[in-house]
N, CA and C atoms as an extended XYZ file, in Angstrom:
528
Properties=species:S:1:pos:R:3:atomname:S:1:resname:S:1:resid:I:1 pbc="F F F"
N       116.642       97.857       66.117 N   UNK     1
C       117.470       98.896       66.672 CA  UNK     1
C       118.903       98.766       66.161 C   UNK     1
N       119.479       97.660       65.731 N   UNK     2
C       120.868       97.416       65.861 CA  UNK     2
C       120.811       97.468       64.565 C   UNK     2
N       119.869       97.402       63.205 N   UNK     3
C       120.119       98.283       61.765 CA  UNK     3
C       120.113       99.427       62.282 C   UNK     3
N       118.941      100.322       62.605 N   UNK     4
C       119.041      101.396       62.560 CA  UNK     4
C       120.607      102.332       63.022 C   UNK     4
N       121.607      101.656       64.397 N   UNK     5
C       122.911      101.910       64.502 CA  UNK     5
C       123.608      101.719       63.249 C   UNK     5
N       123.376      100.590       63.065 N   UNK     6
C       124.603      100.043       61.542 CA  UNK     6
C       124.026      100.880       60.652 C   UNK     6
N       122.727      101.729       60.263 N   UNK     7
C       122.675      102.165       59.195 CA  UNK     7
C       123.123      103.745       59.673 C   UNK     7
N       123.009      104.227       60.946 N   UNK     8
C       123.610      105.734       61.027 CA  UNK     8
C       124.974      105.895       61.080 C   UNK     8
N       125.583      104.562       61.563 N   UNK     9
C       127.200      104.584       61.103 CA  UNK     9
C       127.953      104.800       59.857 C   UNK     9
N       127.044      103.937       59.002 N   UNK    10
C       127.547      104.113       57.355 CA  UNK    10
C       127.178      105.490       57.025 C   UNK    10
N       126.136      106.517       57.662 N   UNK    11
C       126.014      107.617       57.109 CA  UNK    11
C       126.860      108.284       57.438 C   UNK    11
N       127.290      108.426       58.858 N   UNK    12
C       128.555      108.819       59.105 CA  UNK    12
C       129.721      108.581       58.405 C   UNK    12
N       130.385      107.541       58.521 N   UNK    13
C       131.144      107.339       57.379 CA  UNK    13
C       131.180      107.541       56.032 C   UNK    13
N       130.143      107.749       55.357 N   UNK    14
C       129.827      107.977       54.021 CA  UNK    14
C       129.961      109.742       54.135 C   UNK    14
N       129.140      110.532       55.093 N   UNK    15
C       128.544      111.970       55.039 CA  UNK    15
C       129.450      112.471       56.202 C   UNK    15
N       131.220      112.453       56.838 N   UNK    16
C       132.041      112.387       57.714 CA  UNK    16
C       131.521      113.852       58.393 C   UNK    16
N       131.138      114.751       57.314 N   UNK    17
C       131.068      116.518       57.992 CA  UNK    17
C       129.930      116.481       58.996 C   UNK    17
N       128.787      115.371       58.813 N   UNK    18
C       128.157      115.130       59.797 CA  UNK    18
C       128.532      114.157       61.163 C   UNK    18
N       129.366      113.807       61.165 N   UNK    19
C       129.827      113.244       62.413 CA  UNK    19
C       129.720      113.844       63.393 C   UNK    19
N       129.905      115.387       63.613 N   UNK    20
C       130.245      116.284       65.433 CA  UNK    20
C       128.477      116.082       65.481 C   UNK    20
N       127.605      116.900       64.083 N   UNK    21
C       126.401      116.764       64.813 CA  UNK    21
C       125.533      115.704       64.727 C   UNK    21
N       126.005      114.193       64.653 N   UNK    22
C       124.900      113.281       64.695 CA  UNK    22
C       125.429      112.884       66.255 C   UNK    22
N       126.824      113.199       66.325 N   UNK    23
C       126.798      112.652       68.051 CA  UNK    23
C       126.521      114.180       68.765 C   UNK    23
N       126.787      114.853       68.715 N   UNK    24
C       125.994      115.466       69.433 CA  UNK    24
C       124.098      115.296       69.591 C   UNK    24
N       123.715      115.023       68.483 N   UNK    25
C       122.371      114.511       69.119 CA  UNK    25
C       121.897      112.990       69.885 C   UNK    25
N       122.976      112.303       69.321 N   UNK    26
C       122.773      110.831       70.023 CA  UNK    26
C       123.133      110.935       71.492 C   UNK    26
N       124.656      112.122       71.773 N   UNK    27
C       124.979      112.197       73.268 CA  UNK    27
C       123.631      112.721       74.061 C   UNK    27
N       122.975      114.058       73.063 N   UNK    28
C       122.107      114.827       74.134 CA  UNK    28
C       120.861      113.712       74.502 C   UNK    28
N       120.541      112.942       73.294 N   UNK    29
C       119.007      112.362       73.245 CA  UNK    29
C       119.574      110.809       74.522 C   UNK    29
N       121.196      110.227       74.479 N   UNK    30
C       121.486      109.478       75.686 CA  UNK    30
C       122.016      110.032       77.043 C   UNK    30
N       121.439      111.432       76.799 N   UNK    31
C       122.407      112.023       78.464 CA  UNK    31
C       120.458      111.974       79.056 C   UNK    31
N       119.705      113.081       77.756 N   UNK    32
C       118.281      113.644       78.563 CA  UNK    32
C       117.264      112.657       79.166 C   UNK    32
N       116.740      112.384       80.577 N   UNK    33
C       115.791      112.122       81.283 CA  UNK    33
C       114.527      111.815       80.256 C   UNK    33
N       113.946      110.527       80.093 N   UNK    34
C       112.969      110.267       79.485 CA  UNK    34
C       113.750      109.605       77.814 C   UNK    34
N       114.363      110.161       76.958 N   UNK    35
C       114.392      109.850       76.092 CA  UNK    35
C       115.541      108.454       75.910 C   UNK    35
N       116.823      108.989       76.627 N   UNK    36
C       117.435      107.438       76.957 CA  UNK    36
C       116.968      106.276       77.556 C   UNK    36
N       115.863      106.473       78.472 N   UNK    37
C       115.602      105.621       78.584 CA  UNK    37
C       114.627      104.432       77.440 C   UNK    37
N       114.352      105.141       76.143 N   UNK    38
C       113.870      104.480       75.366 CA  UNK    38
C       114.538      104.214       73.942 C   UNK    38
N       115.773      105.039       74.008 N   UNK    39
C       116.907      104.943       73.074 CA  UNK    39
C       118.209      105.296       73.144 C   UNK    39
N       118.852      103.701       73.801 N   UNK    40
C       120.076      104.196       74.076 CA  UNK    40
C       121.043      104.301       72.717 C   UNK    40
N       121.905      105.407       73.029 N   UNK    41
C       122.122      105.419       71.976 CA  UNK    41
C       124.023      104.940       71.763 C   UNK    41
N       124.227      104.724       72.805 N   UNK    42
C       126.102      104.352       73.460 CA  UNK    42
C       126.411      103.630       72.244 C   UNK    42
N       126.071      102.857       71.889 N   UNK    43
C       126.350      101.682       70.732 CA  UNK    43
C       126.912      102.447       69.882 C   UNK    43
N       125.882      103.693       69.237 N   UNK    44
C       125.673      104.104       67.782 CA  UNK    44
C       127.353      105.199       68.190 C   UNK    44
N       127.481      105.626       69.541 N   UNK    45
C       128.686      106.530       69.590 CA  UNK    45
C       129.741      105.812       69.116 C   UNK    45
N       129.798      104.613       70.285 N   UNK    46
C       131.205      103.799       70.080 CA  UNK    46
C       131.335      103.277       68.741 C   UNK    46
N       130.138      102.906       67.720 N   UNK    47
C       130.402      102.794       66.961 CA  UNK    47
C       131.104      104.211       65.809 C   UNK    47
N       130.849      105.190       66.019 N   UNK    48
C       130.771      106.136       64.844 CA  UNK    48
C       132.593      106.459       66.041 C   UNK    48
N       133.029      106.391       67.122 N   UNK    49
C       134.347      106.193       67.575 CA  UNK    49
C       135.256      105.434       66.654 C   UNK    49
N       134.730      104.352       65.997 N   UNK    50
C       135.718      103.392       65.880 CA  UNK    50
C       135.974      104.068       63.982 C   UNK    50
N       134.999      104.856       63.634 N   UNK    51
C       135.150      105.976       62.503 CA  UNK    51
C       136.599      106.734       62.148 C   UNK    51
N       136.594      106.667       63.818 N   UNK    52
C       137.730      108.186       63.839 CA  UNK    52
C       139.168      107.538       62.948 C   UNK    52
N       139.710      106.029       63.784 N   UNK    53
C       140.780      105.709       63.054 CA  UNK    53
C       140.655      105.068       62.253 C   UNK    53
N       139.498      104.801       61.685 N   UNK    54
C       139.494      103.684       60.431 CA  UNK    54
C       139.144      104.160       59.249 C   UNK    54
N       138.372      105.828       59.345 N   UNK    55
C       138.162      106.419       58.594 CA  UNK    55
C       138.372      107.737       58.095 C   UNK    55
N       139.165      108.476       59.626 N   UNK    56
C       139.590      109.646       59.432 CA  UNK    56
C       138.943      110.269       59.759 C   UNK    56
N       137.800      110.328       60.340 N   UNK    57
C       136.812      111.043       60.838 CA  UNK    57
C       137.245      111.971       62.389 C   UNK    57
N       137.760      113.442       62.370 N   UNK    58
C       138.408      114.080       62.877 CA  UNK    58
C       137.603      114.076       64.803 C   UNK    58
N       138.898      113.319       65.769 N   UNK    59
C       138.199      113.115       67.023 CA  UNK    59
C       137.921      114.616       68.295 C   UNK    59
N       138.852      115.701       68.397 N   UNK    60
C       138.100      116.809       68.379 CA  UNK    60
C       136.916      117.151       68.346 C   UNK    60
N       136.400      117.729       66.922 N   UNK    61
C       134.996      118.389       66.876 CA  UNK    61
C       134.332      116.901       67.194 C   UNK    61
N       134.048      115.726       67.041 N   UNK    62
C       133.526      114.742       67.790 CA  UNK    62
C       133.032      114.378       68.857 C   UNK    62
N       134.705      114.456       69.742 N   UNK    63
C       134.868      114.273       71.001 CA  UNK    63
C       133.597      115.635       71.819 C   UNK    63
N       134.188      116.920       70.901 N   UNK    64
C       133.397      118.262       71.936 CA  UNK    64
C       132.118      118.162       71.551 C   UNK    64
N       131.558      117.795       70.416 N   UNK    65
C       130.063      117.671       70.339 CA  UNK    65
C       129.525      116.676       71.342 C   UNK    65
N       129.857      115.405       71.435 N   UNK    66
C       129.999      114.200       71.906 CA  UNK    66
C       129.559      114.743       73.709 C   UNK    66
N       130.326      115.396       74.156 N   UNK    67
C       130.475      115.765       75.382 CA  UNK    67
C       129.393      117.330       75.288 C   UNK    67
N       129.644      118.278       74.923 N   UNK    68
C       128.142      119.307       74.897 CA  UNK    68
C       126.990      118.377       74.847 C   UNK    68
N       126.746      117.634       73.980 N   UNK    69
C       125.195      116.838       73.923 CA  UNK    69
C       125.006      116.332       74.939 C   UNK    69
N       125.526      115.458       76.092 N   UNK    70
C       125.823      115.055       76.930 CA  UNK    70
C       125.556      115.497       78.297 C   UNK    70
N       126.187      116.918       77.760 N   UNK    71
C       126.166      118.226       79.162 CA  UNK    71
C       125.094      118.657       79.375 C   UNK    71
N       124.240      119.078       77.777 N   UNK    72
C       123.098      119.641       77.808 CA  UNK    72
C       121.646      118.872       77.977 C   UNK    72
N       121.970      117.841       77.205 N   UNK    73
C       121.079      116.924       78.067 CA  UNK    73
C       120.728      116.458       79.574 C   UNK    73
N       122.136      116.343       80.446 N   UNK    74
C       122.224      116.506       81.467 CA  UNK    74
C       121.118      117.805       82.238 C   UNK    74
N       121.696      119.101       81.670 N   UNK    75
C       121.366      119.993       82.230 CA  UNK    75
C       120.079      120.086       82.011 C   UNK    75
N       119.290      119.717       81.103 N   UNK    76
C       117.700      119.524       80.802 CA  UNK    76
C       116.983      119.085       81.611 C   UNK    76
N       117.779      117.579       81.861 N   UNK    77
C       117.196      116.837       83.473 CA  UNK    77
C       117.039      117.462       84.328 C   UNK    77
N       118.158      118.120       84.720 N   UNK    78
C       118.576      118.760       86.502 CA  UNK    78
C       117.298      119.917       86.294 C   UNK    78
N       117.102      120.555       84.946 N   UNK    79
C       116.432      121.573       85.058 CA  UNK    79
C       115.061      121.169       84.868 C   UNK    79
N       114.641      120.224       84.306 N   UNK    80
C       113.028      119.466       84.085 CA  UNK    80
C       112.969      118.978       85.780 C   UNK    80
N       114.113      118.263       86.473 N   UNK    81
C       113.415      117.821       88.032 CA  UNK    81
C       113.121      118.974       89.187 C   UNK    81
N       114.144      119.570       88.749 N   UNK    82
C       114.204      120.803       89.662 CA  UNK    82
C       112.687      121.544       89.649 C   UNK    82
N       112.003      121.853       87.944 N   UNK    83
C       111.116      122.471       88.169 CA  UNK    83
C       109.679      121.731       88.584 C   UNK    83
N       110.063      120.571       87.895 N   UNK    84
C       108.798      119.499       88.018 CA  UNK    84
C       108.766      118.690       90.150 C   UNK    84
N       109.748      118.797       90.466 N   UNK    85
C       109.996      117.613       91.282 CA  UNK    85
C       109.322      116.246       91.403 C   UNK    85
N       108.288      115.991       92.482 N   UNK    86
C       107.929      114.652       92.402 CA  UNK    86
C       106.857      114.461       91.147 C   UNK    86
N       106.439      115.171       90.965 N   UNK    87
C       105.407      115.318       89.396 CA  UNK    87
C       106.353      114.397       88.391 C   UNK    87
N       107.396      114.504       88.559 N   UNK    88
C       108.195      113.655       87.270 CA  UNK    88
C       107.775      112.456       87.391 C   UNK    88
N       107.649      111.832       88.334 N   UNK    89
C       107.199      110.178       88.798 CA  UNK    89
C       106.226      109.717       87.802 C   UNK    89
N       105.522      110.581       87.925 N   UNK    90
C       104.085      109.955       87.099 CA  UNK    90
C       104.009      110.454       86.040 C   UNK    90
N       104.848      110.888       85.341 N   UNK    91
C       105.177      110.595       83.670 CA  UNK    91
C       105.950      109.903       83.039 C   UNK    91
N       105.189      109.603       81.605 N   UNK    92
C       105.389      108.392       81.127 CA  UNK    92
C       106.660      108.666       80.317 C   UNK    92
N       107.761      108.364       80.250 N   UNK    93
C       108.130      106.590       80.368 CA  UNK    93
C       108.532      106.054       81.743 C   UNK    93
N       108.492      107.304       82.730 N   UNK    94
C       109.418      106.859       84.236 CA  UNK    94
C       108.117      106.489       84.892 C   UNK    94
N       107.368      106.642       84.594 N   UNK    95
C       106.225      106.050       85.089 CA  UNK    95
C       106.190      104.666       85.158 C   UNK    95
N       107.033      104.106       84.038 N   UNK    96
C       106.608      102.650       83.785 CA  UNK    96
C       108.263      101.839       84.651 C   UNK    96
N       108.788      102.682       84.976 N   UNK    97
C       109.902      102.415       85.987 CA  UNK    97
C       109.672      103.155       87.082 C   UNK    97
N       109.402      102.397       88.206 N   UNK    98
C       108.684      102.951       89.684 CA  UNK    98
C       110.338      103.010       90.498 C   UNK    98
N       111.201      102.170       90.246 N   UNK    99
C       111.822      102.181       91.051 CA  UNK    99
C       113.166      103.429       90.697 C   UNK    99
N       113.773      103.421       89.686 N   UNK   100
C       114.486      104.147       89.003 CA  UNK   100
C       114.575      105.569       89.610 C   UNK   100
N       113.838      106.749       89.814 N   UNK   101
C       114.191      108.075       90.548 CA  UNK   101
C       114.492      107.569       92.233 C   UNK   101
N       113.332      106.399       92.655 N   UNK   102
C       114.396      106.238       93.947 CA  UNK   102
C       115.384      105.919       93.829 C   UNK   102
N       115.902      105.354       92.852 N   UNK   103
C       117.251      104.618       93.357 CA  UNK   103
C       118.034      106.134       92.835 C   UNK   103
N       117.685      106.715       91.796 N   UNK   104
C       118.794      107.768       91.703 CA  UNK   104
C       118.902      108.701       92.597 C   UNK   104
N       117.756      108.949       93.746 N   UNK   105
C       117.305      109.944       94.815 CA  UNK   105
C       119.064      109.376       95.947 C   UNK   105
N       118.542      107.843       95.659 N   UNK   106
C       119.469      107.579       97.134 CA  UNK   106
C       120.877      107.633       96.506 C   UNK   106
N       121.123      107.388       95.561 N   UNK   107
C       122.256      107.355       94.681 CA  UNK   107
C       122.816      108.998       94.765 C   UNK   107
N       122.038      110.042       94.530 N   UNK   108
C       122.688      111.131       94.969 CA  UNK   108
C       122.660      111.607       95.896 C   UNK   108
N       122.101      111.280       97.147 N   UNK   109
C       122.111      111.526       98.391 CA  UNK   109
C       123.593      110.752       99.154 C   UNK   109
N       123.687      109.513       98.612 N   UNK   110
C       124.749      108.861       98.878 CA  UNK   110
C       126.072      109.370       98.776 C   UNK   110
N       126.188      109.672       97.132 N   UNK   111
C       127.757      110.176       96.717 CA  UNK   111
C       127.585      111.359       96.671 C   UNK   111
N       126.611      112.387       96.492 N   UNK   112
C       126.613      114.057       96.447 CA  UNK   112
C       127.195      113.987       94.879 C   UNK   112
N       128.225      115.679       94.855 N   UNK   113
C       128.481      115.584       93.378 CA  UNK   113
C       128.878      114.578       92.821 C   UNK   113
N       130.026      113.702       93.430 N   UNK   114
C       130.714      112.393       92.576 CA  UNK   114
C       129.744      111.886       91.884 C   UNK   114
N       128.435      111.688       92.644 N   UNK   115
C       126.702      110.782       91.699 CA  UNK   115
C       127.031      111.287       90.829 C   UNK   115
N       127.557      112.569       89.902 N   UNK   116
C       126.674      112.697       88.863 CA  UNK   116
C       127.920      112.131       88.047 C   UNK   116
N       129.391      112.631       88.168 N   UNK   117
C       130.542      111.585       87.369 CA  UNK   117
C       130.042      110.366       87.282 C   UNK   117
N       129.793      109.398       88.442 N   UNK   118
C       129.477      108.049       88.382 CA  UNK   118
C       128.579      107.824       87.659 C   UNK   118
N       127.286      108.927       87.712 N   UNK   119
C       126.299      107.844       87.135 CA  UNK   119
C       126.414      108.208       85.172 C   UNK   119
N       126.929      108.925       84.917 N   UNK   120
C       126.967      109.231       83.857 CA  UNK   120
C       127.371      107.901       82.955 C   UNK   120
N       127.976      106.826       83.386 N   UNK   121
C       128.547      105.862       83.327 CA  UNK   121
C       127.566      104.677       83.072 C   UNK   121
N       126.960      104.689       83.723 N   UNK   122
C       126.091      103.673       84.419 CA  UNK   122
C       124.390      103.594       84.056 C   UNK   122
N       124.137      103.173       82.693 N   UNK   123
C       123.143      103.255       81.985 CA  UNK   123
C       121.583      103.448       82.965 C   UNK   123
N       120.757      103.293       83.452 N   UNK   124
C       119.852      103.516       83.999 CA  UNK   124
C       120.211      104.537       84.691 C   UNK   124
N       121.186      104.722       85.295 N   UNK   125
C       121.717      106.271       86.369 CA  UNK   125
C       121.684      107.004       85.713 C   UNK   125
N       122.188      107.116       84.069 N   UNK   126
C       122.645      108.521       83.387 CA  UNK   126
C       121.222      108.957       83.534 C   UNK   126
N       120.320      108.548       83.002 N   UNK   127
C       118.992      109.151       82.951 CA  UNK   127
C       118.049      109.719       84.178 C   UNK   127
N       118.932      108.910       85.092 N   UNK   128
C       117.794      109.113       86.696 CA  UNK   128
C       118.245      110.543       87.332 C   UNK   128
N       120.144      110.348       87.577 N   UNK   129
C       121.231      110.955       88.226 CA  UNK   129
C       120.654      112.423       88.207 C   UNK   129
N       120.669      112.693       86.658 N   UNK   130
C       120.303      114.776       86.809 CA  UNK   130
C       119.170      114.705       87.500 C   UNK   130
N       118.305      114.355       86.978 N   UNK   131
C       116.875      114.304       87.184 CA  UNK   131
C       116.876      114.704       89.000 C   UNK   131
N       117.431      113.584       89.487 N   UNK   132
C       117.243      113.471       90.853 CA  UNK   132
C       117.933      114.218       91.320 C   UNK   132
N       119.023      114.951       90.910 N   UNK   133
C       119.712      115.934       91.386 CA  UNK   133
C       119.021      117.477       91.178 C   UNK   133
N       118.319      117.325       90.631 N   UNK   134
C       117.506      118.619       90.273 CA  UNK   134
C       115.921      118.139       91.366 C   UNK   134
N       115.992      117.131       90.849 N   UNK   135
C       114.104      116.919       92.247 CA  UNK   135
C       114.762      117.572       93.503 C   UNK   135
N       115.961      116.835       93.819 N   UNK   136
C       116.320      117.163       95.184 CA  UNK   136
C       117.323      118.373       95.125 C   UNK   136
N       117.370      118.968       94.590 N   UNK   137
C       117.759      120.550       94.446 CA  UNK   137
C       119.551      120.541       95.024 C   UNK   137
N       120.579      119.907       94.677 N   UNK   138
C       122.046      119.921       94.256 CA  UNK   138
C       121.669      121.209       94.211 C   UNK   138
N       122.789      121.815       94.794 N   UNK   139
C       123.451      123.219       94.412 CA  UNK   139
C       123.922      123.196       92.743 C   UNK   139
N       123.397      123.940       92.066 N   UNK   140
C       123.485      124.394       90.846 CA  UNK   140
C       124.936      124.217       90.242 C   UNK   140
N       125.391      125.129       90.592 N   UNK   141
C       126.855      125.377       90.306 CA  UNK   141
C       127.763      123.724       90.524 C   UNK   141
N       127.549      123.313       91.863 N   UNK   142
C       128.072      121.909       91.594 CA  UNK   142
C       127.672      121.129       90.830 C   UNK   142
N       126.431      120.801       90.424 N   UNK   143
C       125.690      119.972       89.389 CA  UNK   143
C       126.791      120.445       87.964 C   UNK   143
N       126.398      121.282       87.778 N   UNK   144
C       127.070      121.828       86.411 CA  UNK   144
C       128.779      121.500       86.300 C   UNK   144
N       129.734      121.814       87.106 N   UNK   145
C       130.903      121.484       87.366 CA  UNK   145
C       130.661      119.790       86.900 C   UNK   145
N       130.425      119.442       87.738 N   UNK   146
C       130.575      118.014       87.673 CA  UNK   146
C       130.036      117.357       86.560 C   UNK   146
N       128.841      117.955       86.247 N   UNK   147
C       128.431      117.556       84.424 CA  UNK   147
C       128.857      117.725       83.737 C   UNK   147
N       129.511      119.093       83.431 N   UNK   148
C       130.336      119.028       82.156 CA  UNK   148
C       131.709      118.276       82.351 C   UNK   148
N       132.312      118.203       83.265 N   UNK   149
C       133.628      117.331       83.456 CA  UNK   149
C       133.430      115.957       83.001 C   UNK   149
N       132.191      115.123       83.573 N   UNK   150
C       132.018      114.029       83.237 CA  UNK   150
C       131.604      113.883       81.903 C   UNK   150
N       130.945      114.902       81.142 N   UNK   151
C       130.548      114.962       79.883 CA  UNK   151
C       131.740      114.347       79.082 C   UNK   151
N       132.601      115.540       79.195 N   UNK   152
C       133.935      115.816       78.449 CA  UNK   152
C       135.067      114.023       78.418 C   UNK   152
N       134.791      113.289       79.477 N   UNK   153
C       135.253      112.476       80.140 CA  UNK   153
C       134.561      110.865       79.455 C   UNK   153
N       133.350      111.137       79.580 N   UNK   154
C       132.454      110.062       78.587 CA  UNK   154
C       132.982      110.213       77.484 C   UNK   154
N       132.384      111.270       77.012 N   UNK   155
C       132.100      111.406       75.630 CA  UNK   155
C       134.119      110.490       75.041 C   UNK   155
N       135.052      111.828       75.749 N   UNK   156
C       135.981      110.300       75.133 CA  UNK   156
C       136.444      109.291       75.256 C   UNK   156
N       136.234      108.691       76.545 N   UNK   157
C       135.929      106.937       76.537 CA  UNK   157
C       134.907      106.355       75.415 C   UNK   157
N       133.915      106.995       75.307 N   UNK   158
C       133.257      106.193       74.607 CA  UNK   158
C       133.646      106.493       73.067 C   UNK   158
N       134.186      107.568       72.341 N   UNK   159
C       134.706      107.495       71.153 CA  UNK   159
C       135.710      106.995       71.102 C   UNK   159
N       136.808      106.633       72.483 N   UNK   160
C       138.188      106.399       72.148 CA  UNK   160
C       138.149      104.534       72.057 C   UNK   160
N       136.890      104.300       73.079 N   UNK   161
C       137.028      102.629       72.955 CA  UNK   161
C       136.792      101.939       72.039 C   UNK   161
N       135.911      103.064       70.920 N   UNK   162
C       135.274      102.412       69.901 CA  UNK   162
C       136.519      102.587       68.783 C   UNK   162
N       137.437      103.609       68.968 N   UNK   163
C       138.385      103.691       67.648 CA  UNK   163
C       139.425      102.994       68.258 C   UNK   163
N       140.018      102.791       69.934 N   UNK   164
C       140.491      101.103       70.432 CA  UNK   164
C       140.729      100.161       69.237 C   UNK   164
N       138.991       99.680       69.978 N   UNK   165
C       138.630       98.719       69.299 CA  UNK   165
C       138.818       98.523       67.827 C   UNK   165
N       138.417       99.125       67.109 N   UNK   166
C       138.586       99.114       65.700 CA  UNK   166
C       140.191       99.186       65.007 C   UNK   166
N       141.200       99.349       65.674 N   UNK   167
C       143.043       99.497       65.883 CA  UNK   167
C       142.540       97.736       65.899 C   UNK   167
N       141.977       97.530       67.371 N   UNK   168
C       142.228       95.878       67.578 CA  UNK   168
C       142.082       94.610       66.546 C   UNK   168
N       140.872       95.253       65.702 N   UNK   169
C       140.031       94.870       65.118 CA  UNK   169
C       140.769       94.592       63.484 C   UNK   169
N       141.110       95.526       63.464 N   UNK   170
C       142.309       95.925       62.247 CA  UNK   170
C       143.654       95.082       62.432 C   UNK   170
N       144.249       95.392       62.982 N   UNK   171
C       145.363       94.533       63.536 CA  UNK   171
C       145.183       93.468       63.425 C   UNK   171
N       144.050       92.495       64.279 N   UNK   172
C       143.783       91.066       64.091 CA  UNK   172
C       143.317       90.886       62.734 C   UNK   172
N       142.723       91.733       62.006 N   UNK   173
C       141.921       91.119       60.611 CA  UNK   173
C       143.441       91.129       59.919 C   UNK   173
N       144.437       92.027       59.777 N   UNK   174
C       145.601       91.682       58.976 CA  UNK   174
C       146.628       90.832       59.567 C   UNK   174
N       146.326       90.783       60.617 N   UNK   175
C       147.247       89.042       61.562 CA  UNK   175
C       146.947       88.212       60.776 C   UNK   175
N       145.795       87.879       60.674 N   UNK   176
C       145.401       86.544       59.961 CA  UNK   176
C       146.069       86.117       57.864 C   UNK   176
């Protein structure tokens, strides 16, 4: 897994005009229900982040792809639980995690909209959070508010820590 990141980074860097849409598919394929949970893809963002200042790779169209993939993936969930509800349980890959929609059930029952900012964060939640907000039927309109905000909100933490980092990274390699 950790070539396959190091090798979609160098494509990025090498092929830069593809940068908005390879994170936009890494955000949607790590926001959507079922597929993050078998490929996260956070690494491959923060890495293709740390692009932006080391390579010029423009953070804008990035950042907004970064955050749409994110949103829409989101919204896939809310809209796959909503229509599926408890039927989601017993498909596979959440199948093979029994505990995971409960905990995101109580997790959004707990915080209401804030769940879905929080869990967006919070690797096993991003994937559960819509899902369960759609099984258990969130008012629409709030789901969505709060998804795309948090989208917009990820998406640039996670490009900004990675081009951070890479300032840090830079800095210390010419300290020495």
């Amino acid at each position: 897994m950790e070539a396959a990141v190091q090798d979609l980074i160098a494509f990025v860097r090498t092929h830069q005009v593809w940068a908005a849409p390879v994170v936009f598919l890494l955000a949607f394929g790590e926001s959507i229900a079922f597929v993050s949970l078998l490929v996260p893809a956070w690494g491959a963002l923060v890495g293709i982040g740390a692009l932006i200042g080391a390579s010029g790779v423009s953070f804008w169209p990035v950042w907004l792809a970064g955050a749409l993939g994110a949103a829409l993936g989101d919204w896939v969930s809310y809209w796959f639980g909503d229509r599926y509800k408890e039927q989601v349980a017993a498909i596979w890959p959440l199948s093979l995690f029994p505990t995971l929609l409960p905990r995101g059930e109580a997790f959004v029952r707990k915080w209401g909209v804030p769940s879905i900012f929080i869990g967006r964060f919070f690797g096993p939640l991003r994937a559960s959070v819509p899902l369960a907000a759609g099984i258990f039927e969130m008012p629409y309109w709030q789901f969505q508010t709060a998804n795309f905000l948090s989208a917009l909100v990820w998406s640039a933490v996670l490009l900004l820590f990675g081009d951070g980092l890479s300032l840090i990274i830079g800095w210390l390699w010419s300290s020495t």
